[in-house]
N, C-alpha and C positions, 0 to 999 in steps of 0.2 A: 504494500500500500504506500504512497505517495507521503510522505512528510508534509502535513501542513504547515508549518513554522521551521524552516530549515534554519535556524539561528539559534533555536535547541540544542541543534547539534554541537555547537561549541562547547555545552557542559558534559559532552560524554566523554567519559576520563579514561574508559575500560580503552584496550588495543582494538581496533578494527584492521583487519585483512578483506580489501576490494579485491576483487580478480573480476575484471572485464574484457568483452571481444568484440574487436571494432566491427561493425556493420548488424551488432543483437539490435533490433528493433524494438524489442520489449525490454531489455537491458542496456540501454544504449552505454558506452563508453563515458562521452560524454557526463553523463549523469555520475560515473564513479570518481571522475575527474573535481566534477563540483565536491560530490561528498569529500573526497581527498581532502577539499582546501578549508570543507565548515569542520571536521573530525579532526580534534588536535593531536590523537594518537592514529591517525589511520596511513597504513602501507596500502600503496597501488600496483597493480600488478594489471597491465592490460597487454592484451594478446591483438596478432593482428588477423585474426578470424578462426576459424572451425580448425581448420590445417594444423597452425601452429598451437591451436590446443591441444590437439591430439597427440601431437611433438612434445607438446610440453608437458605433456601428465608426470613421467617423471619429477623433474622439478616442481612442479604445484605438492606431487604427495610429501615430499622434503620440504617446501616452503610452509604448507596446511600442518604440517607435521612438527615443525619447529617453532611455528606460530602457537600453537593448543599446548605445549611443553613450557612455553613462554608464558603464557598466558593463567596456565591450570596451577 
């Protein structure tokens, strides 16, 4: 669901981890980008479509995986 008040966002203190893929219509990029800059602890990670996700799974499970170790 949509954030109504994106300016909330500057008091979330927990880590966030974006992981975006340029051209999601429903997820667009973009949008993780914004998040990015309202989330004072947030990592971005964008991909450049379907391809390089699937290349990237590796590293996403070592990223997701170091992030939740981090995090927990």
């Amino acid at each position: 669901w949509p954030v109504k008040d994106r300016s909330l966002l500057a008091h979330v203190t927990a880590p966030v981890l974006l992981i975006c893929i340029e051209g999601d219509h429903i997820h667009p990029a973009e949008l993780g980008r914004i998040y990015e800059g309202l989330l004072p602890n947030a990592e971005l990670i964008v991909l450049g479509g379907q391809d390089e996700l699937f290349a990237s799974i590796p590293m996403l499970v070592e990223r997701v995986s170091a992030f939740l170790a981090a995090s927990g």
